[in-house]
N, C-alpha and C positions, 0 to 999 in steps of 0.2 A: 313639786309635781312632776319634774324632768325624773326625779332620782326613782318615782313611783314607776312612773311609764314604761323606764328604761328595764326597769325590776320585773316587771309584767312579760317584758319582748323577749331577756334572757329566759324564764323560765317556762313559755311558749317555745324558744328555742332549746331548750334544755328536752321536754316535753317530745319536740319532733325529733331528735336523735335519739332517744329510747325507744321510740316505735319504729324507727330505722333502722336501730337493731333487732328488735322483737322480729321483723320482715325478713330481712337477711338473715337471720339466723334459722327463718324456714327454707332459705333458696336451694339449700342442697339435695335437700329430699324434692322438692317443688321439681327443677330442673331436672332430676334425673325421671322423674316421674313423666317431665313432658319429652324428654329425649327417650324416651320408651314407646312411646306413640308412634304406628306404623301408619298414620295418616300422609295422604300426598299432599293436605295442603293445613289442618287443621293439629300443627304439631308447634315443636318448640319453636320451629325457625319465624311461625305465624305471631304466635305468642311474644316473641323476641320484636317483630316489625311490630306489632300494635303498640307494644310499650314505647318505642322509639318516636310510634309517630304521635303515642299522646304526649310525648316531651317538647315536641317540635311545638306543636301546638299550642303548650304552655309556654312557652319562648316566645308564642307570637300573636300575647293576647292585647287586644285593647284595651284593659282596666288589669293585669294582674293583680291589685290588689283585692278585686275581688272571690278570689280563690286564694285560702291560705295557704302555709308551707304544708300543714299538716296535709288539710286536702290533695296536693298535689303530690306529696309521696303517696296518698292513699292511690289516687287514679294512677301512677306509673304502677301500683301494684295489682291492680285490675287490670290493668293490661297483658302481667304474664300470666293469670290466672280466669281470665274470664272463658277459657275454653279446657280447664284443667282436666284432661282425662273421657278427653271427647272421644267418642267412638268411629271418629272415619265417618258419616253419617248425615245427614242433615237430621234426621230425624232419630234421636237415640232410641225412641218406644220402638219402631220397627225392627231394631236390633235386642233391644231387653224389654220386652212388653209386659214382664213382671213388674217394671221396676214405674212404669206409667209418668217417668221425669225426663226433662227436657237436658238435653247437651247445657244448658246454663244452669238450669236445676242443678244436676249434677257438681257444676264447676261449685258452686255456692255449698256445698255441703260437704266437699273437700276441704274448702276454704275456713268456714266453721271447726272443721277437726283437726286443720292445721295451726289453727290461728285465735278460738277462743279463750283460751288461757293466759295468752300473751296479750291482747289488748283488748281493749273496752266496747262495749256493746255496741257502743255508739258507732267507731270504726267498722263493728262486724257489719252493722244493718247499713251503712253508708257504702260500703265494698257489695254487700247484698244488692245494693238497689242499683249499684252500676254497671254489675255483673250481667244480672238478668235483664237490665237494657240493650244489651248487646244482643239479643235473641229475635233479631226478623224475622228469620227463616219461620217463625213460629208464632210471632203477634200479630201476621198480617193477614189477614181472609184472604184477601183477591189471588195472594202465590202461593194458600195453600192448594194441595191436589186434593179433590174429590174426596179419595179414602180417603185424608189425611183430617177432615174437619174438627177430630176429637183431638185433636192436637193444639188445638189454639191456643194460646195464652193473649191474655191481657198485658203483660207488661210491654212498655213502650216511654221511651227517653221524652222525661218532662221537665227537670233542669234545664240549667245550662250545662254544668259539668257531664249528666248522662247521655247529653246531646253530643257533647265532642267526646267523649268515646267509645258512643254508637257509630259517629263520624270514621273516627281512628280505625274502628276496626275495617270498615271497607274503601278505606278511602288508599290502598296502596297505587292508586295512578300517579301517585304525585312524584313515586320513582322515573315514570317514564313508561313509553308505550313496549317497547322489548318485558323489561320485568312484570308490566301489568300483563301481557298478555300469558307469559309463563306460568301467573300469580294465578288468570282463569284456567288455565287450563286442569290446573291444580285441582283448583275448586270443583269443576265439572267432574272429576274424575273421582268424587264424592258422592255427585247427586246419583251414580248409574242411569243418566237416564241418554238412549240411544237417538242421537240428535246427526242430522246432515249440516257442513261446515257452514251454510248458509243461515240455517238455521239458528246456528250454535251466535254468528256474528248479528244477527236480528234480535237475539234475546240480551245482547253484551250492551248493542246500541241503546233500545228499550231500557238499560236498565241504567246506563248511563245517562239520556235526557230525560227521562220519567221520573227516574229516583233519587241518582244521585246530584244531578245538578240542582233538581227541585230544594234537595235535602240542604246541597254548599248554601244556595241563595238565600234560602229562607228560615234555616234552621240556626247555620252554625257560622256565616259570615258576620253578623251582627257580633261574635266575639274574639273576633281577629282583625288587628291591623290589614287595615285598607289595601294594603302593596301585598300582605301575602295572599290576601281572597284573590285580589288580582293574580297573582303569580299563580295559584290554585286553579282558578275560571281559565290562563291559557295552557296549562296542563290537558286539564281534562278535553279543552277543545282538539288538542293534536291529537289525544287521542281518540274522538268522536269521526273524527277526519280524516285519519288513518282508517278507522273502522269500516269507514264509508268508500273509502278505497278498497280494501278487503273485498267490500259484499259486491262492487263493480268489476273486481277483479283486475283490480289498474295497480295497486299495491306492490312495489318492486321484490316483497317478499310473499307474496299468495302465498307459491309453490311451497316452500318452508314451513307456512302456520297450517295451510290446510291439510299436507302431509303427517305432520302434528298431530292435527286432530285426527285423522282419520286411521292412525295408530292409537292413538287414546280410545277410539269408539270400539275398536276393533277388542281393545285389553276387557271396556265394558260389556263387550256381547259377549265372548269368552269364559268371565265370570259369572254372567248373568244364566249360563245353560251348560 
């Protein structure tokens, strides 16, 4: 029965180092394709921190065996592709209104022409379903804008696996309060949309105890060791804390991020007219 089992685990393993080839053997064309993206925040380097932090992640599950090997190469693979050939944009239709698909849309059909040949349907539609979980910006009513209501999508992380790396992808506070606030500013300089500093620190706040901590506690702490939730929950607190300094203007670096910002607004009014 041992000499069966054993038989089974090698060839599972056998199994997950040919689809690690099939993967890597697209990264060349993959990466230059994402190192061709003239986005400030939605490029390789973004692509590169999501994969790292779904690893992290899987390092620091409470049941790892309930995610296989296979799985877990698949999601470090969703990591560099889930925004494969995004447009700088939150919203891709405003930019290609022909084309009526979403920045994940898109990533998912690169994905397909990069990668059906080489593995199994099953991988494609498991990469599909992880991909398009990663799409907020566009499965939530309440943050879309007005014009923007024909844009909604239904997709929304209902795993556990789609849960942490919907997580992963916004979850880069866990660097620290300097590179997360770098990381927004990034971001912002996406949405074009002309915001005062105060303003800018009210929607970061909002969106860290409304959504993201909602999201740590209740979503994705139940699959992580106990000490990293903790390590995770006083991350994000310094940086709620900091923030809250910010908007008081007690923050030993105001002068520094608001300057920041108010060159970033400036590049967005510029472009915008």
């Amino acid at each position: 029965m041992e000499s069966v089992t054993l038989l089974h685990q090698n060839e599972q393993s056998n199994d997950t180092m040919e689809l690690k080839k099939a993967l890597t053997s697209k990264h060349n064309d993959l990466f230059k394709r994402l190192g061709s993206l003239e986005n400030p925040y939605h490029n390789k380097e973004h692509a590169i921190s999501v994969a790292d932090r779904i690893d992290l992640f899987l390092k620091n599950l409470q049941n790892p065996e309930l995610i296989t090997e296979r799985q877990q190469v698949l999601l470090r693979e969703v990591g560099y592709r889930h925004n494969d050939g995004h447009c700088g944009s939150v919203y891709r239709q405003d930019i290609h209104p022909d084309d009526k698909i979403s920045n994940e849309e898109y990533a998912v059909i690169l994905m397909k022409k990069d990668l059906s040949d080489d593995i199994s349907e099953e991988d494609i539609c498991f990469m599909k379903d992880h991909i398009l979980a990663t799409s907020r910006g566009q499965n939530n009513k309440n943050i879309l804008q007005p014009d923007k209501e024909g844009y909604h999508r239904v997709y929304a992380p209902k795993s556990d696996t789609e849960k942490l790396v919907a997580f992963a992808d916004i979850s880069g506070f866990i660097d620290g309060f300097e590179p997360w606030m770098q990381e927004s500013f990034l971001a912002y300089a996406e949405i074009s949309i002309e915001l005062k500093f105060q303003e800018f620190i009210k929607d970061r706040i909002d969106f860290l105890e409304g959504y993201l901590l909602f999201t740590l506690i209740n979503a994705v702490a139940p699959l992580f060791k106990e000490d990293f939730v903790t390590e995770m929950q006083e991350k994000l607190q310094d940086i709620i804390d900091q923030l809250r300094q910010l908007q008081n203007g007690r923050h030993p670096s105001f002068e520094k991020y608001s300057e920041q910002f108010i060159q970033q607004q400036q590049k967005i009014h510029e472009s915008t007219n």
